[in-house]
C-alpha positions in Angstrom: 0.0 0.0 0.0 1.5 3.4 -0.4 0.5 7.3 -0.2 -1.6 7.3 -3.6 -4.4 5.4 -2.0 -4.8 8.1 -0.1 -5.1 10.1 -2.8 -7.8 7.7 -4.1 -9.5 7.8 -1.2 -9.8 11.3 -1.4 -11.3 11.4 -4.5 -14.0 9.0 -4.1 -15.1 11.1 -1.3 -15.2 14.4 -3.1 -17.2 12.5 -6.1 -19.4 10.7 -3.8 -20.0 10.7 0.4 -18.0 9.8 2.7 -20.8 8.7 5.1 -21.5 4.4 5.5 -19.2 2.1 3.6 -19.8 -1.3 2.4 -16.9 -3.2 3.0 -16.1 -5.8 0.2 -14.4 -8.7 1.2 -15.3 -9.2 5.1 -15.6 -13.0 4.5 -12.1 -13.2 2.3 -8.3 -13.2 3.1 -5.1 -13.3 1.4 -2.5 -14.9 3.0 1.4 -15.1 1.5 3.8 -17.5 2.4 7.1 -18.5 1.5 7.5 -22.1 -0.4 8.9 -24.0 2.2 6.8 -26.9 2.3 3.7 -29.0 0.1 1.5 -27.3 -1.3 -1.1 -29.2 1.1 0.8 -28.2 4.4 1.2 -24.2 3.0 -2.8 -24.7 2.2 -3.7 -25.8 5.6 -1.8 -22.9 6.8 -2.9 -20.3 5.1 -6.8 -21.5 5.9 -6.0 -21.2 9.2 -4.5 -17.7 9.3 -7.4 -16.8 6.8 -9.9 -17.7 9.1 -8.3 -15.9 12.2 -8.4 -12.8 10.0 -11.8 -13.2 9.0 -13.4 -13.6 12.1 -11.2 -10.2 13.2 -13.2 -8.4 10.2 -16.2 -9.9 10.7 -17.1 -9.6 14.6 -14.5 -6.1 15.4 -13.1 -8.1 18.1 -9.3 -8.4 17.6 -9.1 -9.4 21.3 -11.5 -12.5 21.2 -10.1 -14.3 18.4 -7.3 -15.9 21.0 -6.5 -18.9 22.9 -8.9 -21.7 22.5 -11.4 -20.5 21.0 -8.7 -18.8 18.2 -7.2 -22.9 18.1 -10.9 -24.3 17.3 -11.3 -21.8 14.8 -8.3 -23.0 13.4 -9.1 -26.8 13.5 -13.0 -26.1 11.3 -11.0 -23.6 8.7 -10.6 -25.9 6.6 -14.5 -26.8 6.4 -15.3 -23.3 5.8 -13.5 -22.8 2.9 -15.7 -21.6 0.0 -13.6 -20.9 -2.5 -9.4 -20.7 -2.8 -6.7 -19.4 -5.2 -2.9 -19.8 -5.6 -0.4 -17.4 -7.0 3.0 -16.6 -7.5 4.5 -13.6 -5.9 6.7 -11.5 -8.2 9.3 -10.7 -4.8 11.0 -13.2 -2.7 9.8 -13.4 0.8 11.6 -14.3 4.1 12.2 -18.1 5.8 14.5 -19.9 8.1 16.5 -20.6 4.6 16.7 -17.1 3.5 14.8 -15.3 1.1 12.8 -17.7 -0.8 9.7 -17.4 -4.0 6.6 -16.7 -1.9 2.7 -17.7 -3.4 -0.7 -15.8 -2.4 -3.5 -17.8 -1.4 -6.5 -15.6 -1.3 -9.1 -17.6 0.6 -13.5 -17.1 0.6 -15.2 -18.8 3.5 -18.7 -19.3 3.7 -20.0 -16.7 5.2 -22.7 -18.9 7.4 -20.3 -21.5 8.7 -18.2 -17.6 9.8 -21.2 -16.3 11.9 -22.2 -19.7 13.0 -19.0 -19.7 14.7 -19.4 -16.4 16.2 -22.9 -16.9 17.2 -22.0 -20.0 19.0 -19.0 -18.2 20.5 -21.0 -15.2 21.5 -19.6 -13.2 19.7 -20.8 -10.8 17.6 -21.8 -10.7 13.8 -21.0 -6.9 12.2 -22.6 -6.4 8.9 -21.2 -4.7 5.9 -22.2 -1.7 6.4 -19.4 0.3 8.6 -18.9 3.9 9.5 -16.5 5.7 7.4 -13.2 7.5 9.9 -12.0 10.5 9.5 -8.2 10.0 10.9 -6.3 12.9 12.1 -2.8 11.8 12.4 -0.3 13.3 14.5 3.3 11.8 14.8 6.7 13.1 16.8 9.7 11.8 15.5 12.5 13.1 18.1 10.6 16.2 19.0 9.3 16.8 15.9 5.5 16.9 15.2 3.8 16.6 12.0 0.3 15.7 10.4 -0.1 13.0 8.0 -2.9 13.4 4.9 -3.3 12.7 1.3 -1.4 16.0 0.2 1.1 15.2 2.8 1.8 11.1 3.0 3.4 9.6 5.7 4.8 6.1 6.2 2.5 5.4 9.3 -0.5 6.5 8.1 0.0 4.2 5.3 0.4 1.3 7.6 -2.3 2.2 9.7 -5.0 2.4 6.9 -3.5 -1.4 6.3 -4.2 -2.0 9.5 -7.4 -0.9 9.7 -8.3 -3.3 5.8 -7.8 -6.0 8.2 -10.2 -5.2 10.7 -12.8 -3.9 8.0 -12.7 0.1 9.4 -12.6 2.3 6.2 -10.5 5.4 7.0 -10.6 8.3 5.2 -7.3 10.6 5.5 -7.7 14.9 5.5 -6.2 16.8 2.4 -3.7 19.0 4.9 -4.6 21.5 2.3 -4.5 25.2 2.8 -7.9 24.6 4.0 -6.8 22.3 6.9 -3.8 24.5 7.7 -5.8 27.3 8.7 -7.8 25.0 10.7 -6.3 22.8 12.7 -2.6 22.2 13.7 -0.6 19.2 14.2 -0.5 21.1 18.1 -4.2 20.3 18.3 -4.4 16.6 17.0 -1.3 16.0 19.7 -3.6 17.6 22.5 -6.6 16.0 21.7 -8.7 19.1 21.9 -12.2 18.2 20.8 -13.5 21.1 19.4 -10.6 22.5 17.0 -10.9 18.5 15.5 -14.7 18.9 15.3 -14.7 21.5 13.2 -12.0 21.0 11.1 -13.8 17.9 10.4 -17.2 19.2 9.3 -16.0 19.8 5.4 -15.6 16.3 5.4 -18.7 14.9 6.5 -17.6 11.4 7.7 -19.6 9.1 10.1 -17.0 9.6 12.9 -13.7 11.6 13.6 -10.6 9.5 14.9 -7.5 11.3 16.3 -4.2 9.7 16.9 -1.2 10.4 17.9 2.4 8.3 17.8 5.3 9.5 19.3 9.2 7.9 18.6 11.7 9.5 21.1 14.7 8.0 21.5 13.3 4.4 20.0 10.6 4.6 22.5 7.1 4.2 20.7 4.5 5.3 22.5 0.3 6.4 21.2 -3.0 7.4 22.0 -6.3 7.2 20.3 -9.4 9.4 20.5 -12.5 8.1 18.8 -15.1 11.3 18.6 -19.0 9.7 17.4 -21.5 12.5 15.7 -23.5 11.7 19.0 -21.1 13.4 21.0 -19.7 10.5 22.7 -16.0 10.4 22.7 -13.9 7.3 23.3 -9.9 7.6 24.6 -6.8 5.3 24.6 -3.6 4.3 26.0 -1.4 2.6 22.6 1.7 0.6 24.1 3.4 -1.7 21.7 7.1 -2.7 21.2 7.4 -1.5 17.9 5.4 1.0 15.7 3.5 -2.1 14.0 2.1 -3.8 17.4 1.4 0.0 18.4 -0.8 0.5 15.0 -2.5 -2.7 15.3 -3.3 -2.1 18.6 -5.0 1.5 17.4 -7.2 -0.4 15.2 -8.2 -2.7 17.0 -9.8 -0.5 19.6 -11.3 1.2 16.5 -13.1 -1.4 15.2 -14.4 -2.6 18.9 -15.6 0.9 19.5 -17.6 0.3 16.1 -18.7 -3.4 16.4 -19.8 -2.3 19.9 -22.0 0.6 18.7 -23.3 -1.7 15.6 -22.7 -5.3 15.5 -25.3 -7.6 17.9 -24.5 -11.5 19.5 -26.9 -13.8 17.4 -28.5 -16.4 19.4 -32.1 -17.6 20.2 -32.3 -15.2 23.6 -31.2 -12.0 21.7 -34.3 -11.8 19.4 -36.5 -8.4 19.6 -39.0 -7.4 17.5 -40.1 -3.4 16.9 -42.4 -2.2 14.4 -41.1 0.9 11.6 -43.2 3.3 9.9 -42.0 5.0 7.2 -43.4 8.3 5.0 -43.0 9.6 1.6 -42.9 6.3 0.2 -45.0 6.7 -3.4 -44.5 3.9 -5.2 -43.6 0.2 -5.1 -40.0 0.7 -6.4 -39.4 2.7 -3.1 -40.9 0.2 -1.0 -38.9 -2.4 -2.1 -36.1 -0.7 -2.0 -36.6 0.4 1.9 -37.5 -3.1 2.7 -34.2 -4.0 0.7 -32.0 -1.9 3.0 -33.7 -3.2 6.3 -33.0 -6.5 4.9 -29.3 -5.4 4.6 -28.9 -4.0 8.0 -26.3 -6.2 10.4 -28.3 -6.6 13.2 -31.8 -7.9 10.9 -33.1 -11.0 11.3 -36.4 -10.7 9.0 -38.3 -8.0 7.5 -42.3 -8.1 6.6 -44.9 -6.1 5.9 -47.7 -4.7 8.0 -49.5 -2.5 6.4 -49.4 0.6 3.5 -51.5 3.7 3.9 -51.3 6.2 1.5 -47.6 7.2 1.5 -46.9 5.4 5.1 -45.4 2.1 5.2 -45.1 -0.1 8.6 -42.7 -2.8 8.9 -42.8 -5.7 11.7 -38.5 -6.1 12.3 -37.4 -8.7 13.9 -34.1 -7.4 14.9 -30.6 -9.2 17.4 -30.1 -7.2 20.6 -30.6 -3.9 21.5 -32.7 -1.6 19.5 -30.4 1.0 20.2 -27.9 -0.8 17.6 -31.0 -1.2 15.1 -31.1 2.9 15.0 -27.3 3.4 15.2 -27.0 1.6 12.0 -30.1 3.3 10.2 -28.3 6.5 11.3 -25.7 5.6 8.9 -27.7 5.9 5.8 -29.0 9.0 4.1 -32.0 6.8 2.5 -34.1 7.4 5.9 -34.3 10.7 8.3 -35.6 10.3 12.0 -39.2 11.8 11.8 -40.2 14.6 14.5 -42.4 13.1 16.9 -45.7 12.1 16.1 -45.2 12.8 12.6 -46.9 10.0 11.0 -48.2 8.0 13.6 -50.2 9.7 16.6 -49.7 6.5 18.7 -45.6 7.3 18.6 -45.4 4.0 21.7 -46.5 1.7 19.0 -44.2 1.9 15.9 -40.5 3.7 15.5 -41.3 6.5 12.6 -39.0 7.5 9.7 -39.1 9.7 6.5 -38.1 8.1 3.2 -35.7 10.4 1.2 -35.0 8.3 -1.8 -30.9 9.1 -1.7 -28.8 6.0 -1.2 
C-alpha cells in the first residue's frame, strides 16, 4: 500500500459521500507465504491464518479471536473454505532458509459457517455496512511533530490504513490542504482538543472523527487514540506496543471494537427483539422495495415483513438481534431514511419507531 491510496480515497469522497461504507471482502483473506513446504501443508496454513483474520473483520473483536477459542477456529478452517486461489508472488519473501519465491493464497469462507462460529461463540456478527473515519494523524519523531494526509503522506499512516483493511474500518485521511492548515494544527491533534478537531472535520462529513497520535523519542514508541462519534460521545486510549506495528495494530483494534460495539449484535435464540417501523413519503412500489431492501441489509436484521401501506406510510414488523439502540445506530448511517419529528406520521408514537423516506442511497 503506499501514499496514492490516499489520494484515491480522497477522491471518491469528493465525487461521492464519505458517510456508511460497504466493505467488500469481510468474508475473504489473502495470506502469503514463503514455499517451504507441500503445497497441502502451505494450504492448511494459510486456511488457518485466513480464518483468524476473518473472524477479526467480521465480529471487530481483535481481542477474542485468542487462545482456544482462536485454536478451534483453526481446526473447522478448513471446512469453511468456500472458495481458494494460488499465485505466484513477483518478490521473494523471508524463511528460516533465506529469502525464498513466496505464493498468495487468497481464501472465501462461507460466510454462514463464519457467523455460526461467532454466534456460538457469543460473539458478535457486524454487517457490511461500517462507519466511514475521519483520521487525524499526528506523529513526533524526536521532537518533531507533524500531520499525515493525502497531500502530505506519511509512512504510518500508510500502515495504519492497512491495519485498519484487516479489521474492515474504512478510513478516510484529510487533504492538509491550505484549507486544513488554517484550521487545525498538528499542536491540536497532539492535544486531543475536541473542538478545534470537530470543526475541522465538518467539510468532510464522515460518520465519525478519529485522532491519533504516535510519538518515537529515542526508540521509545508510545500512542494514544481518540475516537469522537456525531452523537457526541468520545472514546480515549492508551497505545503501548514494542514497535510501531504492534502500536498500529493495537489503534485499530480499539477502533473497530468501538464500532462493532456501537453496531454489530450476538446472534443467538435469547437476543431476538422485535419493533415495528413506519415509514413516510414512500410513493411507489420501487421505493418500498427498496426500503424493505435496505432493512434486509442491515447487520443486526433477522427478517423484514410487511404490515400494512396507507397512503404514503409504510409499517414494517423487524425482527431485529439485541438492542434496539444498535438497530437505529445503523439506520443513522444511511442518508435513505431521516428520523421523523415526533408524532409525525403515527399519533400512537409508543407503537411503531417512525421514519421519513428520502429516496438518496
Amino acid at each position: 500500500m503506499n501514499s496514492r491510496i490516499f489520494f484515491l480515497l480522497m477522491v471518491f469522497w469528493f465525487t461521492s459521500s464519505a458517510q456508511a461504507v460497504n466493505v467488500k471482502g469481510l468474508y475473504s483473506a489473502e495470506i502469503n507465504l514463503p514455499v517451504t513446504q507441500s503445497e497441502a501443508n502451505m494450504l492448511n496454513q494459510a486456511f488457518r491464518l485466513a480464518a483468524e483474520q476473518v473472524l477479526i473483520k467480521v465480529s471487530g473483536n481483535k481481542e477474542a479471536i485468542i487462545g482456544d477459542l482462536l485454536s478451534q477456529a483453526r481446526k473447522q478452517s478448513a471446512g469453511w473454505v468456500a472458495q481458494h486461489s494460488v499465485a505466484s508472488l513477483s518478490e521473494l519473501l523471508p524463511s528460516d532458509d533465506g529469502l525464498v519465491p513466496g505464493k498468495q493464497i487468497r481464501v472465501t469462507f462461507y460466510p454462514e459457517s463464519i457467523d455460526r462460529f461467532l454466534s456460538q461463540n457469543g460473539l458478535p456478527v457486524w454487517g457490511s455496512n461500517r462507519p466511514s473515519v475521519l483520521v487525524w494523524l499526528a506523529s513526533e519523531n524526536n521532537g518533531i511533530r507533524r500531520l499525515s494526509g493525502s497531500n502530505a503522506p506519511s509512512q504510518i499512516l500508510n500502515d495504519f490504513a492497512r491495519a485498519s483493511s484487516l479489521v474492515g474500518v474504512p478510513i478516510y485521511a484529510p487533504l492538509i490542504d491550505q484549507v486544513d492548515q488554517n484550521n487545525i494544527t498538528a499542536a491540536d491533534v497532539w492535544g486531543f482538543f475536541e473542538d478545534t478537531i470537530a470543526n475541522a472535520s465538518q467539510r468532510y462529513q464522515t460518520d465519525a472523527v478519529a485522532a491519533l497520535r504516535v510519538s518515537n523519542y529515542a526508540g521509545h514508541i508510545g500512542g494514544s487514540l481518540m475516537v469522537m462519534q456525531k452523537t457526541g460521545e468520545t472514546d480515549r486510549f492508551v497505545l503501548t506496543g514494542d514497535d510501531l506495528e504492534s502500536l498500529l495494530d493495537q489503534a485499530s483494534a480499539k477502533l473497530a471494537n468501538v464500532f462493532a460495539s456501537r453496531y454489530a449484535s450476538v446472534r443467538n435464540s435469547g437476543s431476538a427483539s422485535r419493533l415495528n417501523i413506519q415509514i413516510g413519503g414512500v410513493n411507489n412500489y420501487s421505493s418500498m422495495a427498496k426500503v424493505q431492501a435496505y432493512l434486509e441489509s442491515i447487520g443486526v436484521v433477522r427478517e423484514v415483513s410487511l404490515v400494512q401501506v396507507k397512503g404514503e406510510q409504510v409499517e414494517y414488523s423487524v425482527e431485529i438481534d439485541g438492542d434496539k439502540q444498535k438497530l437505529f445506530n445503523s439506520i443513522s448511517l444511511s442518508r435513505l431514511l431521516i428520523e421523523a419529528p415526533l408524532n409525525a406520521l403515527d399519533p400512537d408514537a409508543n407503537r411503531v419507531v417512525s421514519y421519513l423516506y428520502s429516496g438518496v442511497n
